[in-house]
N, C-alpha and C positions, 0 to 999 in steps of 0.2 A: 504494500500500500504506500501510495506517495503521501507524503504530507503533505496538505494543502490550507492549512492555518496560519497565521501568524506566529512565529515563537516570541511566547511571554518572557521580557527579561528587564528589567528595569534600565538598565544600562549596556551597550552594546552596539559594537561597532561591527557590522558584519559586509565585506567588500567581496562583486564577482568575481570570478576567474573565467579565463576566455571561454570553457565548459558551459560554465552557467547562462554566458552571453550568446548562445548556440539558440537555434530554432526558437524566436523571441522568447528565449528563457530568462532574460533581462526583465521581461514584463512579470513572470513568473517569481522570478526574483523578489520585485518590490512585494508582490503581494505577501510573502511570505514574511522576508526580512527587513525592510522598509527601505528608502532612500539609499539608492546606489555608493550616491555619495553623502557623505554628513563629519558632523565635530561632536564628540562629547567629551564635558568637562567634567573631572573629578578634582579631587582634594590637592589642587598643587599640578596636577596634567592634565593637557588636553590633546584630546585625540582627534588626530584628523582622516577618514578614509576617503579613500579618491580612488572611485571606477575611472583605472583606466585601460578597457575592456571596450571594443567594436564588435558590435553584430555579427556572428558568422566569419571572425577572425581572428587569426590567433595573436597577430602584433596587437601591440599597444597603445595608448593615445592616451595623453590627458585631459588636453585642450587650453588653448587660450582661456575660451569662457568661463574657466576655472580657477584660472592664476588670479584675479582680484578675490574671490572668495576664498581662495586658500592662503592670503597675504592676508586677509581680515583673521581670519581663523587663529592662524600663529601669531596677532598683533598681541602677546601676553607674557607673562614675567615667568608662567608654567613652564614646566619640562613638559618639549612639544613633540609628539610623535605623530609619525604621517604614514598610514598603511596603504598600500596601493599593491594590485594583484604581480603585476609585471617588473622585472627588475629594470635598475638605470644603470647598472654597469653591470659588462659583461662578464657573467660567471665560467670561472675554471674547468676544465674539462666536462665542457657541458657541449665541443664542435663548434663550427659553425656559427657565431651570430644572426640572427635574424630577425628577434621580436622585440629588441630592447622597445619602451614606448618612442613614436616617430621624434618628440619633444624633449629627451629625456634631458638632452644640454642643457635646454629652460630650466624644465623643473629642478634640476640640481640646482641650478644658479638662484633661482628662487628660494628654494630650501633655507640653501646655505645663508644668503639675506634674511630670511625672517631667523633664523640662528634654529631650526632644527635640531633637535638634538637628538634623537631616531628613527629610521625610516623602516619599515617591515616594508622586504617584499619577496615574492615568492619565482613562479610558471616554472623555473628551470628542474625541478624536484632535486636540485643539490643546494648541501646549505656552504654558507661561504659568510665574511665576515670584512666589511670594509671599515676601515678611518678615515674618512676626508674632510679634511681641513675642522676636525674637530666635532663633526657628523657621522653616528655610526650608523652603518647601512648594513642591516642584516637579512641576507636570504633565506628561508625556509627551505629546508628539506621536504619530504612527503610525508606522514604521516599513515596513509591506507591503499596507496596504489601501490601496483610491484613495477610501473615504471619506474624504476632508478637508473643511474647512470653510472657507471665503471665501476661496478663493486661497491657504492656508497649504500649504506644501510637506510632504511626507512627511518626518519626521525622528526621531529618537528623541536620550537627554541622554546623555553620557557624562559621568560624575561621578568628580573627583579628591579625594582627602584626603590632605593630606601627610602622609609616613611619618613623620616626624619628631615631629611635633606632633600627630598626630590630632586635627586645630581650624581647620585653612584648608583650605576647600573651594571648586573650581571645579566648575563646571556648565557645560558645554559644550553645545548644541545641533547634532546633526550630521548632516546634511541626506541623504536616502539617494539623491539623484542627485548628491553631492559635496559638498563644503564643509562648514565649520562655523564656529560663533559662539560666543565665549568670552558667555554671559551672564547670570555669577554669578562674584564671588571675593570670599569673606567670611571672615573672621577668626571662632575661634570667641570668641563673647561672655559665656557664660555662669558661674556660678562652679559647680564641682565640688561633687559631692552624698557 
Protein backbone atom coordinates (compact mmCIF):
# COMPACT_ATOMS: atom_id res chain seq x y z
CA UNK A 1 0.00 0.00 0.00
CA UNK A 2 1.37 3.48 -0.97
CA UNK A 3 0.87 6.15 1.44
CA UNK A 4 -1.08 8.75 0.41
CA UNK A 5 -1.43 11.17 3.68
CA UNK A 6 0.30 13.78 4.99
CA UNK A 7 3.06 12.66 7.41
CA UNK A 8 2.35 14.34 10.85
CA UNK A 9 5.51 15.88 12.26
CA UNK A 10 5.67 19.10 13.90
CA UNK A 11 8.99 20.15 12.42
CA UNK A 12 10.49 18.84 9.22
CA UNK A 13 12.34 19.54 6.58
CA UNK A 14 11.60 16.90 3.87
CA UNK A 15 13.43 17.70 0.10
CA UNK A 16 12.90 15.43 -3.48
CA UNK A 17 15.31 13.43 -5.01
CA UNK A 18 15.38 13.33 -8.82
CA UNK A 19 13.15 9.64 -8.18
CA UNK A 20 10.59 11.55 -6.55
CA UNK A 21 10.51 14.38 -9.39
CA UNK A 22 9.70 11.25 -11.81
CA UNK A 23 6.14 10.82 -13.42
CA UNK A 24 4.67 14.21 -11.70
CA UNK A 25 5.63 12.70 -8.46
CA UNK A 26 6.62 16.21 -7.42
CA UNK A 27 2.90 16.83 -7.26
CA UNK A 28 2.65 13.67 -5.24
CA UNK A 29 5.21 14.89 -3.22
CA UNK A 30 3.68 18.04 -1.87
CA UNK A 31 0.75 16.21 -1.13
CA UNK A 32 2.35 14.11 1.19
CA UNK A 33 5.24 16.20 2.51
CA UNK A 34 4.40 19.69 1.93
CA UNK A 35 6.53 22.59 0.09
CA UNK A 36 9.25 21.21 -2.18
CA UNK A 37 11.08 23.81 -0.83
CA UNK A 38 10.84 25.73 2.72
CA UNK A 39 13.09 27.00 6.01
CA UNK A 40 12.51 25.98 9.56
CA UNK A 41 13.74 27.58 12.48
CA UNK A 42 14.72 25.97 15.79
CA UNK A 43 16.43 26.91 18.85
CA UNK A 44 19.80 28.71 17.47
CA UNK A 45 19.32 26.85 13.54
CA UNK A 46 17.64 27.34 10.72
CA UNK A 47 17.01 25.00 8.10
CA UNK A 48 16.91 25.66 4.64
CA UNK A 49 15.62 22.86 1.99
CA UNK A 50 15.94 23.65 -1.75
CA UNK A 51 14.24 21.29 -4.52
CA UNK A 52 16.75 21.23 -6.66
CA UNK A 53 15.10 18.59 -8.71
CA UNK A 54 13.58 18.99 -12.79
CA UNK A 55 10.61 16.99 -13.83
CA UNK A 56 11.72 13.71 -15.51
CA UNK A 57 15.50 14.59 -14.85
CA UNK A 58 18.14 13.47 -13.31
CA UNK A 59 20.47 16.99 -13.26
CA UNK A 60 19.99 19.44 -11.12
CA UNK A 61 18.78 23.09 -10.85
CA UNK A 62 18.04 25.45 -8.31
CA UNK A 63 17.03 28.55 -9.82
CA UNK A 64 17.52 32.13 -9.87
CA UNK A 65 13.85 32.58 -8.60
CA UNK A 66 15.20 31.02 -5.53
CA UNK A 67 18.57 32.98 -4.76
CA UNK A 68 16.48 36.13 -3.05
CA UNK A 69 14.47 33.68 -0.87
CA UNK A 70 17.25 31.62 0.15
CA UNK A 71 19.56 35.15 0.84
CA UNK A 72 16.33 36.04 3.15
CA UNK A 73 16.30 32.62 4.76
CA UNK A 74 20.11 32.80 5.98
CA UNK A 75 19.77 36.61 6.71
CA UNK A 76 20.32 35.23 10.62
CA UNK A 77 22.88 35.17 13.56
CA UNK A 78 21.78 30.96 13.46
CA UNK A 79 23.84 28.13 12.44
CA UNK A 80 22.59 27.88 8.84
CA UNK A 81 22.11 24.69 7.11
CA UNK A 82 20.97 24.26 3.59
CA UNK A 83 19.75 20.75 2.32
CA UNK A 84 19.27 20.23 -1.28
CA UNK A 85 19.00 16.75 -3.18
CA UNK A 86 21.95 17.18 -5.61
CA UNK A 87 25.53 17.67 -4.85
CA UNK A 88 27.74 21.02 -5.82
CA UNK A 89 30.98 19.53 -6.18
CA UNK A 90 31.85 16.66 -7.73
CA UNK A 91 32.15 13.46 -5.78
CA UNK A 92 35.05 10.85 -5.79
CA UNK A 93 34.97 7.93 -7.48
CA UNK A 94 31.57 8.23 -8.39
CA UNK A 95 32.91 8.43 -12.93
CA UNK A 96 31.96 10.70 -14.83
CA UNK A 97 30.28 14.11 -13.81
CA UNK A 98 27.08 14.93 -15.01
CA UNK A 99 24.32 16.09 -12.66
CA UNK A 100 26.13 18.54 -10.43
CA UNK A 101 22.91 21.37 -10.36
CA UNK A 102 23.32 23.50 -13.89
CA UNK A 103 23.82 26.73 -11.17
CA UNK A 104 26.00 25.06 -8.62
CA UNK A 105 28.81 28.01 -9.00
CA UNK A 106 25.99 30.54 -7.86
CA UNK A 107 24.65 28.73 -5.38
CA UNK A 108 28.04 28.11 -3.77
CA UNK A 109 28.92 31.66 -4.09
CA UNK A 110 25.71 32.53 -2.49
CA UNK A 111 26.10 30.18 0.32
CA UNK A 112 29.36 31.14 1.16
CA UNK A 113 27.85 35.09 1.24
CA UNK A 114 25.05 34.43 3.56
CA UNK A 115 28.03 32.42 5.66
CA UNK A 116 26.44 28.83 5.59
CA UNK A 117 27.73 26.85 7.64
CA UNK A 118 26.27 23.31 6.39
CA UNK A 119 25.10 22.07 3.39
CA UNK A 120 23.59 18.34 3.16
CA UNK A 121 23.55 16.93 -0.17
CA UNK A 122 23.14 13.71 -1.59
CA UNK A 123 22.12 11.71 -5.72
CA UNK A 124 25.80 10.29 -5.83
CA UNK A 125 24.86 7.24 -3.19
CA UNK A 126 28.75 7.94 -1.84
CA UNK A 127 29.30 9.86 1.20
CA UNK A 128 32.34 12.33 0.91
CA UNK A 129 33.11 15.35 3.09
CA UNK A 130 34.17 18.98 1.92
CA UNK A 131 35.65 22.35 3.69
CA UNK A 132 35.28 25.31 1.65
CA UNK A 133 36.21 28.27 2.69
CA UNK A 134 34.88 27.44 6.10
CA UNK A 135 31.42 25.69 4.75
CA UNK A 136 31.15 22.08 5.23
CA UNK A 137 29.51 20.25 2.52
CA UNK A 138 28.56 16.95 3.32
CA UNK A 139 27.35 14.08 0.85
CA UNK A 140 25.05 11.24 1.96
CA UNK A 141 25.77 7.95 1.29
CA UNK A 142 22.59 5.52 0.67
CA UNK A 143 20.92 4.28 3.39
CA UNK A 144 18.38 1.36 1.42
CA UNK A 145 19.35 0.83 -2.13
CA UNK A 146 22.05 -1.65 -3.01
CA UNK A 147 23.15 0.99 -5.78
CA UNK A 148 26.53 1.64 -4.37
CA UNK A 149 29.41 2.47 -5.92
CA UNK A 150 33.02 0.77 -5.66
CA UNK A 151 32.76 -1.40 -2.63
CA UNK A 152 31.24 1.61 -0.57
CA UNK A 153 28.96 0.36 2.18
CA UNK A 154 25.35 1.59 2.47
CA UNK A 155 25.34 4.38 5.11
CA UNK A 156 23.65 7.47 5.68
CA UNK A 157 25.45 10.81 8.23
CA UNK A 158 24.00 11.49 11.47
CA UNK A 159 24.82 15.07 12.37
CA UNK A 160 25.44 16.61 15.88
CA UNK A 161 25.49 20.60 16.92
CA UNK A 162 26.16 21.40 20.38
CA UNK A 163 23.31 22.61 22.26
CA UNK A 164 25.20 24.99 23.99
CA UNK A 165 27.16 26.78 21.26
CA UNK A 166 25.38 26.08 18.14
CA UNK A 167 29.05 26.15 16.27
CA UNK A 168 30.64 22.54 16.95
CA UNK A 169 29.42 20.11 14.68
CA UNK A 170 30.18 16.36 14.30
CA UNK A 171 29.39 14.27 11.34
CA UNK A 172 29.05 10.81 11.91
CA UNK A 173 28.92 8.27 9.02
CA UNK A 174 26.69 5.29 10.18
CA UNK A 175 26.82 2.37 8.36
CA UNK A 176 23.30 0.43 7.80
CA UNK A 177 24.72 -3.03 8.53
CA UNK A 178 26.22 -1.55 11.93
CA UNK A 179 28.93 0.60 12.95
CA UNK A 180 29.89 4.16 12.40
CA UNK A 181 32.72 6.76 11.83
CA UNK A 182 33.02 9.96 13.72
CA UNK A 183 34.32 11.94 10.22
CA UNK A 184 33.86 15.57 10.87
CA UNK A 185 34.40 17.73 14.23
CA UNK A 186 34.78 21.26 13.56
CA UNK A 187 34.47 24.30 15.56
CA UNK A 188 32.33 26.94 14.19
CA UNK A 189 34.75 29.45 12.33
CA UNK A 190 32.85 32.03 11.15
CA UNK A 191 32.12 35.67 12.49
CA UNK A 192 28.20 36.51 13.03
CA UNK A 193 26.24 38.47 10.45
Amino acid sequence: MIRTTPIECEKKVVIPGNHDARNVGDLCFEEIFGPRSKVERYEGITIVGVDSTQPDLDDGHVGREKYEWMEHCLDTNDFKVVALHHHLISVPKTGRERQIPIDAGDVLELLIRCGTDLVLCGHKHVPWVWNLNGMIITNAGTACTNRVKWNIPQSFNLIEIDEEEKGTIKIYRMYSKGGQELVLEKGREKTMR
